[in-house]
Backbone as XML, in Angstrom:
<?xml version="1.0"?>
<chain id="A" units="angstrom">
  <residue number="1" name="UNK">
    <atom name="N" x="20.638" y="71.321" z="14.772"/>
    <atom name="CA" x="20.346" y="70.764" z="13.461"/>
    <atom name="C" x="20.860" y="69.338" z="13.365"/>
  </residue>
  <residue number="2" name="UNK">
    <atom name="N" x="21.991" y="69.201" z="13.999"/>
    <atom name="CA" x="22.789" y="67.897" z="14.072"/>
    <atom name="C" x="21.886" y="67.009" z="14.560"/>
  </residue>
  <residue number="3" name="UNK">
    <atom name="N" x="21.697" y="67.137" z="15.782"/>
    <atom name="CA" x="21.142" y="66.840" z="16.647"/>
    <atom name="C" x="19.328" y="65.823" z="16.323"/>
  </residue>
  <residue number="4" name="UNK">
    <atom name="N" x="19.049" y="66.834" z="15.616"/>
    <atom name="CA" x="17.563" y="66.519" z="15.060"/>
    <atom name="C" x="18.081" y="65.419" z="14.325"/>
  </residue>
  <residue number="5" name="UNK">
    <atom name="N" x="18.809" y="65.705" z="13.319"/>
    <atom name="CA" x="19.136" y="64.681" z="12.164"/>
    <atom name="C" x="19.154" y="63.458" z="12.958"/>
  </residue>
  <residue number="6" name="UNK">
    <atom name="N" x="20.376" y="63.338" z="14.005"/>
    <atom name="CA" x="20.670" y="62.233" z="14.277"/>
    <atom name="C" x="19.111" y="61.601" z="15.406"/>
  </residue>
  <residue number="7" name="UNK">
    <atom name="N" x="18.319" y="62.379" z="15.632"/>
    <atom name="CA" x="16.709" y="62.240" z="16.568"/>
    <atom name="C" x="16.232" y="61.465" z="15.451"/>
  </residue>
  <residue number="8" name="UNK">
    <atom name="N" x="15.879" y="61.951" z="14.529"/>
    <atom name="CA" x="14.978" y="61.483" z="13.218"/>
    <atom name="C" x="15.590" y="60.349" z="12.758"/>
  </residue>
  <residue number="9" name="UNK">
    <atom name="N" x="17.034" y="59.862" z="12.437"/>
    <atom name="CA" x="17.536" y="58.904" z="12.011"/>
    <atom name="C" x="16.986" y="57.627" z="13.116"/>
  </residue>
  <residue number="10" name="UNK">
    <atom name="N" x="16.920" y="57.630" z="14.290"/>
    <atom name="CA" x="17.469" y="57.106" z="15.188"/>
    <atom name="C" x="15.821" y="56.624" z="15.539"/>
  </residue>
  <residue number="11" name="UNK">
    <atom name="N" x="14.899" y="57.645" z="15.182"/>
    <atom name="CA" x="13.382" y="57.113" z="15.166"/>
    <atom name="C" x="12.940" y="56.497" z="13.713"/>
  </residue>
  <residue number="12" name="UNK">
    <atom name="N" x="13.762" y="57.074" z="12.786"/>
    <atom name="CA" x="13.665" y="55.724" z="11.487"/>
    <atom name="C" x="14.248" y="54.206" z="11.804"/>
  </residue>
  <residue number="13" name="UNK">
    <atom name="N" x="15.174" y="54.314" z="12.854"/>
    <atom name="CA" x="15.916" y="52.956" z="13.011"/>
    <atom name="C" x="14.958" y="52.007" z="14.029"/>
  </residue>
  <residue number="14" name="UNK">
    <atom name="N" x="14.112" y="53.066" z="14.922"/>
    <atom name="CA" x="13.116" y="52.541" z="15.662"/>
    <atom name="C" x="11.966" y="51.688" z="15.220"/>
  </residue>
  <residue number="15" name="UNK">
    <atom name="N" x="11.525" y="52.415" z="13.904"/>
    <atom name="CA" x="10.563" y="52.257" z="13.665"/>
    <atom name="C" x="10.517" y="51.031" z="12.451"/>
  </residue>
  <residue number="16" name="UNK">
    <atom name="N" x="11.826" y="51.044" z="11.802"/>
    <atom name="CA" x="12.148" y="50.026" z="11.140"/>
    <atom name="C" x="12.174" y="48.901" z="11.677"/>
  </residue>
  <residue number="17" name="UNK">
    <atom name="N" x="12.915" y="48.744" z="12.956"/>
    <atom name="CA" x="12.757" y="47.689" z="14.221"/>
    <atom name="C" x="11.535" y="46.918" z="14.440"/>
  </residue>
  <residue number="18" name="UNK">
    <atom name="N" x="10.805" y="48.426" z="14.732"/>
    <atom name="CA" x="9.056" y="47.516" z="15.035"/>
    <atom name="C" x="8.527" y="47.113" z="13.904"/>
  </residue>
  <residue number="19" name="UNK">
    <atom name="N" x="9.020" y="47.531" z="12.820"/>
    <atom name="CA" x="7.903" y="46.672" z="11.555"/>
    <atom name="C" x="8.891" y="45.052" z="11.060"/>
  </residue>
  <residue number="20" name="UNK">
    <atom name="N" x="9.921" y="45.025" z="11.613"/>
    <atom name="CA" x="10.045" y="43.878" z="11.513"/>
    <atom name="C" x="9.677" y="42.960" z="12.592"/>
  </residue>
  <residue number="21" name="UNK">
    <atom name="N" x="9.370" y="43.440" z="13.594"/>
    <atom name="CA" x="8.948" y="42.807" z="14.653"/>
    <atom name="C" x="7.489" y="42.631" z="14.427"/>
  </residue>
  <residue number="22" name="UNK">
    <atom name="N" x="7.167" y="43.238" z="13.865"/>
    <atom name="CA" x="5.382" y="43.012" z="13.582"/>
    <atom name="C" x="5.759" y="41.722" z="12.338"/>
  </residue>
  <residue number="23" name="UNK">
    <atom name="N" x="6.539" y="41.948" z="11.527"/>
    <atom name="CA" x="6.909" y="41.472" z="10.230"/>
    <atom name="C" x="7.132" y="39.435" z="10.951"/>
  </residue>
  <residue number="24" name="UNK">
    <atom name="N" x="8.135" y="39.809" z="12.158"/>
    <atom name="CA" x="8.180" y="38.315" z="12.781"/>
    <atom name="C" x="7.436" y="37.999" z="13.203"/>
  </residue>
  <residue number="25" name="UNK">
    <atom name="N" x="6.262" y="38.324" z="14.000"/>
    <atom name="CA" x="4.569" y="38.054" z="14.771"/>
    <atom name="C" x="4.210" y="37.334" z="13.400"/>
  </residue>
  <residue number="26" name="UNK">
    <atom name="N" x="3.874" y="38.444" z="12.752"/>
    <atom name="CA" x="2.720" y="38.003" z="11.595"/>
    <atom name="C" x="3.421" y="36.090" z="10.805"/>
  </residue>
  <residue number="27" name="UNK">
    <atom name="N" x="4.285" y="36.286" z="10.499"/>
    <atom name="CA" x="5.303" y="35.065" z="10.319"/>
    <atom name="C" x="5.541" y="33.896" z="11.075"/>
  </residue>
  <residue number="28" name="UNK">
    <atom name="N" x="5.363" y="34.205" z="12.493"/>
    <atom name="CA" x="4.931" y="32.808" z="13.432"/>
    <atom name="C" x="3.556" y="32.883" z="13.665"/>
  </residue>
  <residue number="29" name="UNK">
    <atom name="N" x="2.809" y="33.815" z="13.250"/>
    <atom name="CA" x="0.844" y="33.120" z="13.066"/>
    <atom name="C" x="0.853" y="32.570" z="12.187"/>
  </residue>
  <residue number="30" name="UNK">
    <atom name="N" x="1.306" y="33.282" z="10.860"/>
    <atom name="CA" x="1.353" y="32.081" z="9.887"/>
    <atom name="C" x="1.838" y="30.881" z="10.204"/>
  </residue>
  <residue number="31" name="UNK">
    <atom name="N" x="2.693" y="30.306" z="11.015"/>
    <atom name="CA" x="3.186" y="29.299" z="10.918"/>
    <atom name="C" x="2.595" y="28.502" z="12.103"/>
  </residue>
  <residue number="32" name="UNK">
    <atom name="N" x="2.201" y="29.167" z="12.982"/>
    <atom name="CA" x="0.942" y="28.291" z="13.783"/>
    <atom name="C" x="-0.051" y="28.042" z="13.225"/>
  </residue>
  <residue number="33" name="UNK">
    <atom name="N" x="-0.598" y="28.834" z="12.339"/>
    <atom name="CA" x="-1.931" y="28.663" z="11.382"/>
    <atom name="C" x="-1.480" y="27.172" z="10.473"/>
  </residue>
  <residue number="34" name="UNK">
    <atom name="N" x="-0.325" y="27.266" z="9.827"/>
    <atom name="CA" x="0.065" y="26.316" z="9.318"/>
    <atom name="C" x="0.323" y="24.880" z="10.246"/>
  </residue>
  <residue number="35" name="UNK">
    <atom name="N" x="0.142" y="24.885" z="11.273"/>
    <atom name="CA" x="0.570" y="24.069" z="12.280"/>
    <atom name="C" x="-0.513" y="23.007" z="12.484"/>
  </residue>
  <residue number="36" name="UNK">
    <atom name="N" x="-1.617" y="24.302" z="12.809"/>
    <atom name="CA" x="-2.909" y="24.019" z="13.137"/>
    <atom name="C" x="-3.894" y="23.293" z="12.129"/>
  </residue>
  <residue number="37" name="UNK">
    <atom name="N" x="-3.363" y="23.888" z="10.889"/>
    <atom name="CA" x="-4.610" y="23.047" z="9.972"/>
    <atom name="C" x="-3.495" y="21.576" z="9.994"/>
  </residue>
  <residue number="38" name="UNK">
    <atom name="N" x="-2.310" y="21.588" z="9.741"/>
    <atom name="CA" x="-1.440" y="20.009" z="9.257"/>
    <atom name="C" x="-2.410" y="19.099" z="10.681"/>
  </residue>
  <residue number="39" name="UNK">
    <atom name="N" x="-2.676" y="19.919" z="11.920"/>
    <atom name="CA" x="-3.102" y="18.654" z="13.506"/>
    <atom name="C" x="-4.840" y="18.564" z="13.078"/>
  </residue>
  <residue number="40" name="UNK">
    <atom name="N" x="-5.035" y="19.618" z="12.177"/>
    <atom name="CA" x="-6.907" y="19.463" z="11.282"/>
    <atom name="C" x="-6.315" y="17.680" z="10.674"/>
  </residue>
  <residue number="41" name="UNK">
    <atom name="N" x="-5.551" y="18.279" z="9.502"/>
    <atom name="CA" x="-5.259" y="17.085" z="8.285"/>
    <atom name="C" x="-4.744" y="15.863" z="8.772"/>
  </residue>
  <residue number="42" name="UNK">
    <atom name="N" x="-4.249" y="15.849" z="9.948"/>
    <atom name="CA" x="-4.168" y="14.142" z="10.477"/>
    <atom name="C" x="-4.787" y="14.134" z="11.371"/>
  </residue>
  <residue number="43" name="UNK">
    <atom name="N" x="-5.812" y="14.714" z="11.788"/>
    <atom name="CA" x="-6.844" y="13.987" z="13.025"/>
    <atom name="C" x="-7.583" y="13.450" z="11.848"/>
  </residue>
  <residue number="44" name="UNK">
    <atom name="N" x="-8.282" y="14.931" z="10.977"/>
    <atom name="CA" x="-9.217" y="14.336" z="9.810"/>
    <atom name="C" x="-8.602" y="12.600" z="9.130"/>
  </residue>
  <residue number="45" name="UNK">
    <atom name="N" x="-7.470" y="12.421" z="9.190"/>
    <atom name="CA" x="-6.699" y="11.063" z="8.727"/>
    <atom name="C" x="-7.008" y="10.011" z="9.732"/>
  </residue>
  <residue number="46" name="UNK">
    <atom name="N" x="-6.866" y="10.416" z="10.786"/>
    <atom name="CA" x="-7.324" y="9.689" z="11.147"/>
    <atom name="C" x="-8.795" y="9.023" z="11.903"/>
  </residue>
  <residue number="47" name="UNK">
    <atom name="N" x="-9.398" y="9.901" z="11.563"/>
    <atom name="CA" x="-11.063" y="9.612" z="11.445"/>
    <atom name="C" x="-11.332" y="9.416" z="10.896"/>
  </residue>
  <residue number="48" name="UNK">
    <atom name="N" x="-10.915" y="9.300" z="9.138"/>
    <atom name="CA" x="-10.990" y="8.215" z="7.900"/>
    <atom name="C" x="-10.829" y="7.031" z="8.298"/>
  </residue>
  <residue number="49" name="UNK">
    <atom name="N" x="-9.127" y="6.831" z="9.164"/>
    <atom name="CA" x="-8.998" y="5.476" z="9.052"/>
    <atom name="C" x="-9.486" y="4.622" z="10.275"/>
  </residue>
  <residue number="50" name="UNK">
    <atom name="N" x="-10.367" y="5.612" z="11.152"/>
    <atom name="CA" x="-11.236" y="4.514" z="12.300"/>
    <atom name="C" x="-12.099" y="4.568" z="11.369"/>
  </residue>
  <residue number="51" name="UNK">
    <atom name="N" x="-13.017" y="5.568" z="10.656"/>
    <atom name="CA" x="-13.745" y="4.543" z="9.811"/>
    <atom name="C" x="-13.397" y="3.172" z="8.801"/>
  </residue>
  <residue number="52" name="UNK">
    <atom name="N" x="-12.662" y="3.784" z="8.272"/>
    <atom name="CA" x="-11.871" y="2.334" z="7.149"/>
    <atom name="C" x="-12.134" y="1.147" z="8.261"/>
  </residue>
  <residue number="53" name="UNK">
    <atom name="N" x="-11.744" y="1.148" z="9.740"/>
    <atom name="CA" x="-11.533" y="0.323" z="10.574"/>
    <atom name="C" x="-12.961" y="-0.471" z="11.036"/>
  </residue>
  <residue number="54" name="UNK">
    <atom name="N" x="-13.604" y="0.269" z="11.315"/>
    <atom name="CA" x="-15.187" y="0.345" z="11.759"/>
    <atom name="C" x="-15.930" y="-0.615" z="10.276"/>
  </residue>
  <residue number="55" name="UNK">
    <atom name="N" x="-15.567" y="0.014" z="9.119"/>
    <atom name="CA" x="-15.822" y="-0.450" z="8.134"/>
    <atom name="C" x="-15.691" y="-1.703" z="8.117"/>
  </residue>
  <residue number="56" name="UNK">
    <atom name="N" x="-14.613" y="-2.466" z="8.328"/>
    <atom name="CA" x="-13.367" y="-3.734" z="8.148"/>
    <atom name="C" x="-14.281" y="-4.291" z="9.148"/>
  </residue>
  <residue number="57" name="UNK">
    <atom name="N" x="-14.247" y="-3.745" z="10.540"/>
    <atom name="CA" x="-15.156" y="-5.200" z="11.006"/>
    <atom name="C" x="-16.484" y="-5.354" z="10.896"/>
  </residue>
  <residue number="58" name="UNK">
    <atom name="N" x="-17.419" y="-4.495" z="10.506"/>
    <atom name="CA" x="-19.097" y="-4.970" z="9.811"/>
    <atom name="C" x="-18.751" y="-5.726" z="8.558"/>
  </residue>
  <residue number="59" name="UNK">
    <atom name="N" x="-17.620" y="-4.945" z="8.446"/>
    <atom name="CA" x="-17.921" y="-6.464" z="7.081"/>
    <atom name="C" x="-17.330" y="-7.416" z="7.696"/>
  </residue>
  <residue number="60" name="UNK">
    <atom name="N" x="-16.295" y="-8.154" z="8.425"/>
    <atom name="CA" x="-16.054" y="-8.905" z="8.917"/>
    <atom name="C" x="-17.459" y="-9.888" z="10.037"/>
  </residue>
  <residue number="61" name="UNK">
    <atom name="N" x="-17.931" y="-9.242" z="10.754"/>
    <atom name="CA" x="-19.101" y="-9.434" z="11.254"/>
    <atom name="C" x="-19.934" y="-10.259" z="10.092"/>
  </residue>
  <residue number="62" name="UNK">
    <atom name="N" x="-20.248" y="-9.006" z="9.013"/>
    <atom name="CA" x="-21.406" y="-9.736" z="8.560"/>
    <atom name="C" x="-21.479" y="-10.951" z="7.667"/>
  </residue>
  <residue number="63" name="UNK">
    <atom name="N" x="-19.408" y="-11.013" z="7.287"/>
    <atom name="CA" x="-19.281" y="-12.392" z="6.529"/>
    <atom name="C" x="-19.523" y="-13.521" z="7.769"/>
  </residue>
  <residue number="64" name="UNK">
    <atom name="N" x="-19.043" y="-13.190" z="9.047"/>
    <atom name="CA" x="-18.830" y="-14.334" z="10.260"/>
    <atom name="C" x="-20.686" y="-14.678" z="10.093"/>
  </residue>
  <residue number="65" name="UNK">
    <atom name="N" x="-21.413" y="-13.494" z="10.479"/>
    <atom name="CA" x="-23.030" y="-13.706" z="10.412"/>
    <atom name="C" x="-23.900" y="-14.807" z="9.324"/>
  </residue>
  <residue number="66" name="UNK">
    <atom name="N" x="-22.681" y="-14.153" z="8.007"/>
    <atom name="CA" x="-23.294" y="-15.169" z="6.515"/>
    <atom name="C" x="-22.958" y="-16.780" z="6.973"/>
  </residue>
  <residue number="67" name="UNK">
    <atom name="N" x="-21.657" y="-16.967" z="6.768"/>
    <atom name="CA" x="-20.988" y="-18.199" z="7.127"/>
    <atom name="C" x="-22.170" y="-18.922" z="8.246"/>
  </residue>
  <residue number="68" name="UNK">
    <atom name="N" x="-22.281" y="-18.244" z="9.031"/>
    <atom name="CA" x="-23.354" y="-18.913" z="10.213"/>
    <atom name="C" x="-24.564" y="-19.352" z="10.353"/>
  </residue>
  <residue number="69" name="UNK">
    <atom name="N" x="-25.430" y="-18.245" z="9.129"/>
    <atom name="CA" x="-26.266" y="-19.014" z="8.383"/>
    <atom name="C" x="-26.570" y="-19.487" z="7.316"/>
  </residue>
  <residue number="70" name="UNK">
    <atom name="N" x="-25.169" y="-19.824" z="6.877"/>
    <atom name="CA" x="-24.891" y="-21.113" z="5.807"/>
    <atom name="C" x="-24.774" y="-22.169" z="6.872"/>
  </residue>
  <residue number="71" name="UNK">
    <atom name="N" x="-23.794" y="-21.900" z="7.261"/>
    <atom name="CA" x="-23.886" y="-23.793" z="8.155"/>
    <atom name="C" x="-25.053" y="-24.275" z="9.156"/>
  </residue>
  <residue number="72" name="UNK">
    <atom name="N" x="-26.072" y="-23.287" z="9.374"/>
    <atom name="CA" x="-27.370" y="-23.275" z="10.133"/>
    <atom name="C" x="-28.308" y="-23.905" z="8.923"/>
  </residue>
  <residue number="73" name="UNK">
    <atom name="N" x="-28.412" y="-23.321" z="7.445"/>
    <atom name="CA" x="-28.817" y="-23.887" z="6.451"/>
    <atom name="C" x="-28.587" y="-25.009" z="5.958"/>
  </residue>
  <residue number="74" name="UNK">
    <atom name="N" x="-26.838" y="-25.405" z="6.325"/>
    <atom name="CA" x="-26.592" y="-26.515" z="5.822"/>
    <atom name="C" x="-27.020" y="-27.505" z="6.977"/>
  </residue>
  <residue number="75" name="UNK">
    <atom name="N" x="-27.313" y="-26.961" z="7.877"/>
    <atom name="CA" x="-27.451" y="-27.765" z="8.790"/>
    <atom name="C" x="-29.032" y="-28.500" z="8.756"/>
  </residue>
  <residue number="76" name="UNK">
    <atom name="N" x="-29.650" y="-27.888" z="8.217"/>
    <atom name="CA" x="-31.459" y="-27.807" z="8.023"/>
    <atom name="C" x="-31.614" y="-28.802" z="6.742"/>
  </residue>
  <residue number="77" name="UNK">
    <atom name="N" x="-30.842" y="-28.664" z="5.686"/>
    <atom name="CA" x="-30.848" y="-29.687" z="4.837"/>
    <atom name="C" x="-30.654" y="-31.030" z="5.190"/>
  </residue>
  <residue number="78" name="UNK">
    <atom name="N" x="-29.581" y="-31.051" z="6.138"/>
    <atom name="CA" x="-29.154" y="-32.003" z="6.229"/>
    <atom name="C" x="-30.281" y="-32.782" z="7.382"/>
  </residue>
  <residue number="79" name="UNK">
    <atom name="N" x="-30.966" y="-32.526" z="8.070"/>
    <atom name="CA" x="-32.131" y="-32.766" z="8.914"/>
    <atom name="C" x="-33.270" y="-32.741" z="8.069"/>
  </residue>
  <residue number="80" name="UNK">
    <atom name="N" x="-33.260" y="-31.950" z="6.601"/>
    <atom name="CA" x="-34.535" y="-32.330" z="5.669"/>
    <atom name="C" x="-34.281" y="-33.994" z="5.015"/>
  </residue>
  <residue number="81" name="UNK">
    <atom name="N" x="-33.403" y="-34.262" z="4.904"/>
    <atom name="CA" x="-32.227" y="-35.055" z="3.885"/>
    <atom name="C" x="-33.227" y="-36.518" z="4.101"/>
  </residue>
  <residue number="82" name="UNK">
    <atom name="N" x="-33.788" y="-36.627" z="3.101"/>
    <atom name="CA" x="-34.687" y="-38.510" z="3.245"/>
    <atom name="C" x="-33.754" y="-39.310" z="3.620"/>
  </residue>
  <residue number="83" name="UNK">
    <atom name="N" x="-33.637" y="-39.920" z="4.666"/>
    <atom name="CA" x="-32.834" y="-41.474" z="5.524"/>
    <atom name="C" x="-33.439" y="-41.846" z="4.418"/>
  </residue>
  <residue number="84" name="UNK">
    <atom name="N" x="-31.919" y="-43.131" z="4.573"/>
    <atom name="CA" x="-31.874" y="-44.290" z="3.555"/>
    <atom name="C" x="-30.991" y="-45.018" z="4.243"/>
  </residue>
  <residue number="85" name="UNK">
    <atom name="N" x="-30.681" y="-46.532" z="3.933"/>
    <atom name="CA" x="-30.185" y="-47.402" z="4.777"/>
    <atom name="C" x="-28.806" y="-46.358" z="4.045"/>
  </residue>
  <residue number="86" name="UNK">
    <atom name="N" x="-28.399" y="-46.398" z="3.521"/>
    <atom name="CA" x="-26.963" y="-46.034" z="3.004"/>
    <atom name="C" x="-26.606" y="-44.671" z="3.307"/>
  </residue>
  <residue number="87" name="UNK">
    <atom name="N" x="-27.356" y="-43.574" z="3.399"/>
    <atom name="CA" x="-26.792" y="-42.900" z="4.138"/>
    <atom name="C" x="-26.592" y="-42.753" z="5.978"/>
  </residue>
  <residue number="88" name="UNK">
    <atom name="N" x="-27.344" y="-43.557" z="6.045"/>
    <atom name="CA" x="-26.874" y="-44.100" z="7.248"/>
    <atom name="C" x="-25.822" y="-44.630" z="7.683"/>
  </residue>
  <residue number="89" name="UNK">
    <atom name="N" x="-25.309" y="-45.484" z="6.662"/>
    <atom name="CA" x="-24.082" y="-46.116" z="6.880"/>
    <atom name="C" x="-23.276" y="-45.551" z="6.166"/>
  </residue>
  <residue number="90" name="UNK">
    <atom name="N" x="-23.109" y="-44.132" z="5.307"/>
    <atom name="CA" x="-22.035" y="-43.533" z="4.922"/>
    <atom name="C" x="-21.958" y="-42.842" z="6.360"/>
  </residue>
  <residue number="91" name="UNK">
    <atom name="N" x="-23.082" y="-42.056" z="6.921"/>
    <atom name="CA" x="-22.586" y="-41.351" z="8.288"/>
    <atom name="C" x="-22.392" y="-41.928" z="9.794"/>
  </residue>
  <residue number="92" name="UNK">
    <atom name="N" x="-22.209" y="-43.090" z="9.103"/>
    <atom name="CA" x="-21.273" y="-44.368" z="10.303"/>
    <atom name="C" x="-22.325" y="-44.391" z="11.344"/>
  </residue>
  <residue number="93" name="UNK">
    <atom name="N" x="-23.948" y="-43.908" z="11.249"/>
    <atom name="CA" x="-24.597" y="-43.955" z="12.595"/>
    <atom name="C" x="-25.366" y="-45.330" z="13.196"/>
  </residue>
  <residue number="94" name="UNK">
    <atom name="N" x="-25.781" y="-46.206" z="11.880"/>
    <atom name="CA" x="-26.188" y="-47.270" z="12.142"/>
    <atom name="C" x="-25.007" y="-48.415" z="11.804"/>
  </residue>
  <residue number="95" name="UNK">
    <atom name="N" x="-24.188" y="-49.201" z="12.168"/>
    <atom name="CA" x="-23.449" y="-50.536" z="11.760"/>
    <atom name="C" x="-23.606" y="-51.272" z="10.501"/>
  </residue>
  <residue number="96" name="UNK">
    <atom name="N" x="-23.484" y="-51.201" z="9.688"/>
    <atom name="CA" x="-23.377" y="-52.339" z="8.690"/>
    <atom name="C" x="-24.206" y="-53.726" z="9.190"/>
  </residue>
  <residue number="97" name="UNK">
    <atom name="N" x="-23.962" y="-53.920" z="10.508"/>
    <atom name="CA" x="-24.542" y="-55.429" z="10.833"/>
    <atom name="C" x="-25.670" y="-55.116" z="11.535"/>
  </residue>
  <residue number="98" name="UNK">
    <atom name="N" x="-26.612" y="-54.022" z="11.811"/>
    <atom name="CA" x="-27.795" y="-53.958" z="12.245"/>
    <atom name="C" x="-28.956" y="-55.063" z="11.353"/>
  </residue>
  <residue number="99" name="UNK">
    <atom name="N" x="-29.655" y="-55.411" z="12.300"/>
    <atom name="CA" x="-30.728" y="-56.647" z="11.207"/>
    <atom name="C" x="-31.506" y="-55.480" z="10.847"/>
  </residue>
  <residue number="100" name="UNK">
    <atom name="N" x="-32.471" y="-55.510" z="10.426"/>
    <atom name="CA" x="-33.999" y="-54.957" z="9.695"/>
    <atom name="C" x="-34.829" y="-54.308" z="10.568"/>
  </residue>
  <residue number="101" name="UNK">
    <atom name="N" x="-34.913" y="-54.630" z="12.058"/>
    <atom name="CA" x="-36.298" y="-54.469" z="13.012"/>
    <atom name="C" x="-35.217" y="-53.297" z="13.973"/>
  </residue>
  <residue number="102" name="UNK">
    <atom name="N" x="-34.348" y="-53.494" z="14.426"/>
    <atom name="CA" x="-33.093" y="-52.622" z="14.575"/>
    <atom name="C" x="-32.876" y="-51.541" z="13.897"/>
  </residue>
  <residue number="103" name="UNK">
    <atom name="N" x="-32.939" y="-51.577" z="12.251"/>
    <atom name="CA" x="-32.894" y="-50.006" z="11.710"/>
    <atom name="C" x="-33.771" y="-49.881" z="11.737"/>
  </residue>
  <residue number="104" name="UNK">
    <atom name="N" x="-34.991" y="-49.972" z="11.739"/>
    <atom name="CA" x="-36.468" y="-49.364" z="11.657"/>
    <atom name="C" x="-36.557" y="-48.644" z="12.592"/>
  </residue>
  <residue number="105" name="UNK">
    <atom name="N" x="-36.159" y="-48.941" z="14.133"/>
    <atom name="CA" x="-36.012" y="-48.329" z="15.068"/>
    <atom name="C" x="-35.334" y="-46.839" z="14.965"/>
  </residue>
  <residue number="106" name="UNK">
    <atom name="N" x="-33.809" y="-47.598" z="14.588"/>
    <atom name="CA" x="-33.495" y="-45.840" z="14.113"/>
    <atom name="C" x="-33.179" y="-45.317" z="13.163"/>
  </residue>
  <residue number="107" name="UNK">
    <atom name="N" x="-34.277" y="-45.650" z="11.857"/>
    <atom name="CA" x="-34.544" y="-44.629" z="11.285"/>
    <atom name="C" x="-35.938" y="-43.675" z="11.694"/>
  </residue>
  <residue number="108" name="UNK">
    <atom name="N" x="-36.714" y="-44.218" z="12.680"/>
    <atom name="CA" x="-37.949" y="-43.655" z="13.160"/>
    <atom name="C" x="-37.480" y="-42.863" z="14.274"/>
  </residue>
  <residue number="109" name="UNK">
    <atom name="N" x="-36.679" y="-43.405" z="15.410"/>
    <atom name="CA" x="-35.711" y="-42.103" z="16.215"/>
    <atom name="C" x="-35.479" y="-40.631" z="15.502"/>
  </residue>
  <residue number="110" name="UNK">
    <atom name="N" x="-34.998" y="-41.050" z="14.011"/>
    <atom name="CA" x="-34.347" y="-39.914" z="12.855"/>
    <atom name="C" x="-35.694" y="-39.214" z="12.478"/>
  </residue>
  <residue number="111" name="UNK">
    <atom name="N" x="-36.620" y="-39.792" z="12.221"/>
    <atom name="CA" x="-37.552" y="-39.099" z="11.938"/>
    <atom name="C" x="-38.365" y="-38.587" z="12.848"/>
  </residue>
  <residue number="112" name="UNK">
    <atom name="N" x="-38.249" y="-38.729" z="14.168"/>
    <atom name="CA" x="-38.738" y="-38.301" z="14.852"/>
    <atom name="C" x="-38.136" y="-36.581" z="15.530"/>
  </residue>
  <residue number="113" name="UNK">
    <atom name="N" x="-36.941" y="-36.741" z="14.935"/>
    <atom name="CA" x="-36.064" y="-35.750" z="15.362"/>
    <atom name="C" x="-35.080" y="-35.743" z="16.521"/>
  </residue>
  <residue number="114" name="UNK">
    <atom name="N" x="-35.225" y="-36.850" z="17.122"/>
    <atom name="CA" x="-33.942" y="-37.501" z="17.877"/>
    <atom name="C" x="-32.149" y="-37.190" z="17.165"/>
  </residue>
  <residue number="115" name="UNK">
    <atom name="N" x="-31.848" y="-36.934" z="16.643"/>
    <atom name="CA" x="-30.520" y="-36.945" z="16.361"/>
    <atom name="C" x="-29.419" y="-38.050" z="16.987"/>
  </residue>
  <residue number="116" name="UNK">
    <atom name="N" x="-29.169" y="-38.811" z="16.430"/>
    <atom name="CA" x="-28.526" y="-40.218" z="17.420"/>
    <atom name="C" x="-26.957" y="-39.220" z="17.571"/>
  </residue>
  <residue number="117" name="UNK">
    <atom name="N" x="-26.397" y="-39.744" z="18.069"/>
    <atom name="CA" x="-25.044" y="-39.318" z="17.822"/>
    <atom name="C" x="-24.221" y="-40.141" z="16.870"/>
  </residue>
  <residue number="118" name="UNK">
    <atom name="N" x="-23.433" y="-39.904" z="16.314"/>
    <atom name="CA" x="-22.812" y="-40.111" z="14.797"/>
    <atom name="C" x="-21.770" y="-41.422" z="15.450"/>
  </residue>
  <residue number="119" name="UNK">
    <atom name="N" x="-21.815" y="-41.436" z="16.375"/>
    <atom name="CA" x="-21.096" y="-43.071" z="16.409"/>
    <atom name="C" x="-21.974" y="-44.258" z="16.144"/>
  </residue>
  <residue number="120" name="UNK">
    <atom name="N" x="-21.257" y="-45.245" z="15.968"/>
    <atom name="CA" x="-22.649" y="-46.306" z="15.792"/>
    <atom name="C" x="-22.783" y="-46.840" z="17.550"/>
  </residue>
  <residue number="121" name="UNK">
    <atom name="N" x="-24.169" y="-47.399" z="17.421"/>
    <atom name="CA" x="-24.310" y="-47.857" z="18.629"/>
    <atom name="C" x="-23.607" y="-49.329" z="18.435"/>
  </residue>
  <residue number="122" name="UNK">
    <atom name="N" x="-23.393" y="-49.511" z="20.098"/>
    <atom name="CA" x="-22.513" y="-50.761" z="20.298"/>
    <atom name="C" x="-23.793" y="-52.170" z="20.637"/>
  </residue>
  <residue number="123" name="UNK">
    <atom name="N" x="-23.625" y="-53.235" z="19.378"/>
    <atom name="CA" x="-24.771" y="-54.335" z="19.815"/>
    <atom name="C" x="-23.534" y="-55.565" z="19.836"/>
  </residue>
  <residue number="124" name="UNK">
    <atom name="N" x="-24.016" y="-56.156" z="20.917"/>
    <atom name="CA" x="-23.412" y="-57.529" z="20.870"/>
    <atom name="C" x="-24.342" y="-58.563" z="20.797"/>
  </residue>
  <residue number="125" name="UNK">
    <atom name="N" x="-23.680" y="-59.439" z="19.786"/>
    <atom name="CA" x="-24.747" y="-60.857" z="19.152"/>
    <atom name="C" x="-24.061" y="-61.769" z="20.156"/>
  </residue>
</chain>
């Protein structure tokens, strides 16, 4: 009778054992589960922020692209732009001391689409 008692006690103490041992399993899945979604929530973070990134340079791109054809535009005006003796000589390309038969020359170079280069040419009298 003893005997049993102390059998039966001794398979309650067993069995109490294994349900906490199931009790600790179940408790580190949870906590790998928990592990697993936090390495979800910062990859997902950071595939936001290569986009944010990806983002940052098309727009960067497409301001560098704008800028480029603004100064391609500004550049077209400025090749539409009617010659005049004076803007000529604000953009230093003809001398102040050119005679008359001399700028005719290059303002017809200009209109021809020659582009002189922006220094003045060198004449000696």
């Amino acid at each position: 009778m003893e005997g049993r008692e102390r059998e039966r006690e001794r398979e309650r103490e067993r069995e109490r054992e294994r349900e906490r041992e199931r009790e600790r399993e179940r408790e580190r899945e949870r906590e790998r589960e928990r592990e697993r979604e936090r390495e979800r929530e910062r990859e997902r973070e950071r595939e936001r922020e290569r986009e944010r990134e990806r983002e940052r340079e098309r727009e960067r791109e497409r301001r560098e692209r704008e800028r480029e054809r603004e100064r391609e535009r500004e550049r077209e005006r400025e090749r539409e732009r009617p010659l005049s003796w004076k803007s000529l000589h604000a953009n230093k390309v003809v001398p102040f001391y050119c005679f008359p038969p001399l700028f005719l020359k290059f303002s017809l170079e200009f209109e021809l689409g020659k582009r002189l280069h922006r220094k003045a040419p060198q004449i000696s009298i």
